[in-house]
C-alpha positions as CSV (number, residue, x, y, z in Angstrom):
1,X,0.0,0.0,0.0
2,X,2.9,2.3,0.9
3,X,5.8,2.5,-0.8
4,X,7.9,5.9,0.7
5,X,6.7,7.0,4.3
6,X,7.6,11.0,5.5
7,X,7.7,11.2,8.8
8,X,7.9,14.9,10.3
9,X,9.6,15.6,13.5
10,X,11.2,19.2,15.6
11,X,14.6,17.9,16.6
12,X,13.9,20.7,19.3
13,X,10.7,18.9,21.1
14,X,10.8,15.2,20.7
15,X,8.0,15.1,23.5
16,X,5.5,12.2,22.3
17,X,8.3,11.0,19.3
18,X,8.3,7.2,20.7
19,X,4.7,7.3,19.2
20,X,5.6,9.0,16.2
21,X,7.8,6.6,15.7
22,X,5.9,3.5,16.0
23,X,3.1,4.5,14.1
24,X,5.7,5.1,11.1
25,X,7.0,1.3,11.7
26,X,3.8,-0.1,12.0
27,X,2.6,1.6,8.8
28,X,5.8,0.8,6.7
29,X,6.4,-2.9,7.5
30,X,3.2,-3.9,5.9
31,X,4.9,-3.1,2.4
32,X,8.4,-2.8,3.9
33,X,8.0,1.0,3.1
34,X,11.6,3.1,2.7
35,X,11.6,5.8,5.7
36,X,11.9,9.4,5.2
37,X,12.5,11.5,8.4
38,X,12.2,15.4,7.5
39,X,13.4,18.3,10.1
40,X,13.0,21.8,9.2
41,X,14.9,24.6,10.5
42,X,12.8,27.4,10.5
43,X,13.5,30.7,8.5
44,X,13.9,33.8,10.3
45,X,12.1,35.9,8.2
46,X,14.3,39.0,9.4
47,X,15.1,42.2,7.6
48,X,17.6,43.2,5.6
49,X,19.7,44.0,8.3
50,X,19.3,40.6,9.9
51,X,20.1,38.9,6.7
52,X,23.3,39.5,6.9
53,X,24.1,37.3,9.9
54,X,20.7,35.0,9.1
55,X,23.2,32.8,7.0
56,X,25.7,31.8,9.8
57,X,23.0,31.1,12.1
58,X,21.0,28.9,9.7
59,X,24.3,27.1,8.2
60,X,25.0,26.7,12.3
61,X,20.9,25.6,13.1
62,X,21.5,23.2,9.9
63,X,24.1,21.4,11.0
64,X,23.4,21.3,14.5
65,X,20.0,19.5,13.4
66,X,21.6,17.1,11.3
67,X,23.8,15.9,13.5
68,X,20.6,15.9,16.5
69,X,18.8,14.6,13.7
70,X,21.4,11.8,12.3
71,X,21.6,10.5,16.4
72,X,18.0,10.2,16.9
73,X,17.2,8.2,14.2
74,X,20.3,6.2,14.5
75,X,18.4,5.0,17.6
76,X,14.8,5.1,16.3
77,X,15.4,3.4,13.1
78,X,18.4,1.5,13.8
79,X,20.2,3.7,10.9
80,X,17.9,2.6,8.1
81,X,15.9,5.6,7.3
82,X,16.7,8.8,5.3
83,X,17.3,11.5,6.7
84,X,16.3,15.0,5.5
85,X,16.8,18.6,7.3
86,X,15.4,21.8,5.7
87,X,14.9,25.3,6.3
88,X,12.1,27.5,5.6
89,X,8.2,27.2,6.6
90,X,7.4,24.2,8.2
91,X,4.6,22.7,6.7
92,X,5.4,24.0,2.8
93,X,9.0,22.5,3.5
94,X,7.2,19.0,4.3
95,X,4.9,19.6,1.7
96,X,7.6,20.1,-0.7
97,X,9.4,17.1,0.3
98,X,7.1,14.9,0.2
99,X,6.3,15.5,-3.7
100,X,10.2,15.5,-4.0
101,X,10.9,11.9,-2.6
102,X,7.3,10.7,-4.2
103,X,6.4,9.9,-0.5
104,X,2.7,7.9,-0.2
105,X,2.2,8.5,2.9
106,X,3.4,11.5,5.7
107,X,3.4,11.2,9.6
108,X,3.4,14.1,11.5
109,X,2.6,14.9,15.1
110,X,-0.9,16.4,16.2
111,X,1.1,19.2,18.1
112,X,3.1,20.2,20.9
113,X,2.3,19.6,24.5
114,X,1.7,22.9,25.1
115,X,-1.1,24.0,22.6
116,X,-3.5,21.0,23.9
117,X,-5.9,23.6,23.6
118,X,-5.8,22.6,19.8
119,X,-7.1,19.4,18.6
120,X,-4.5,19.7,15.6
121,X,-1.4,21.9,15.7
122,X,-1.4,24.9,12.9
123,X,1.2,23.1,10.8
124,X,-0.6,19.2,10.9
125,X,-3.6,21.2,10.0
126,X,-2.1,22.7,6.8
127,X,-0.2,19.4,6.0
128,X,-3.3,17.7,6.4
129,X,-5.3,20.2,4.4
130,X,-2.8,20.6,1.4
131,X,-0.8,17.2,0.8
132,X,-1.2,15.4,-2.4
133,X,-0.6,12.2,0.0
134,X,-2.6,10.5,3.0
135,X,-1.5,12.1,6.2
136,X,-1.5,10.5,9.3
137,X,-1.3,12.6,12.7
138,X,-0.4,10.9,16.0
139,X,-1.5,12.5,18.8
């Protein structure tokens, strides 16, 4: 049934990622489904003037998320997924990936801890609303 799987996770609050990540094995060992792990770094959306030291900081983010990144699913995956860190806005960046990698299927958390005053989180809601694929939100 699923071919590519995209699971979405923040590097920065892996609160609730032990689901996430058995809901992404259970769903890709029916067809034995390649894993995709995406991370985006947001963009700061400064002005000009912080443009200028925007690039150090996101070449510094980057890195420090891959390597964050590169451990955790070392771990999670026992080193068999592909791994994938962006930068820009969130759920466009998944978005984008997704139709990049010809994912079938994306897993994303419902939200942070702190906004359970949402039933979905604002960028599991766009995902949701926007992907060509099935999305599947673990809450």
């Amino acid at each position: 049934m699923f071919n590519k799987l995209l699971l979405a996770v923040d590097i920065n609050a892996m609160e609730g990622a032990e689901r996430l990540v058995q809901a992404a094995k259970l769903i890709a060992s029916g067809d034995n489904a390649e894993i995709h792990v995406i991370n985006v770094v947001p963009g700061s959306g400064m002005n000009m003037v912080g443009a200028a030291f925007e690039g150090d900081y996101n070449r510094s983010a980057k890195a420090g998320a891959e390597k964050a990144l590169k451990d955790w699913t070392d771990d999670a995956f026992d080193g068999k997924a592909v791994l994938h860190v962006t930068e820009g806005t969130i759920y466009d960046s998944v978005l984008r990936m997704a139709d990049k990698i010809g994912a079938d299927v994306i897993v994303v958390g419902a939200h942070r801890p702190e906004l359970r005053d949402y039933l979905v989180g604002p960028n599991a809601a766009r995902i949701t609303r926007h992907a060509n694929q099935s999305v599947v939100v673990i809450r």
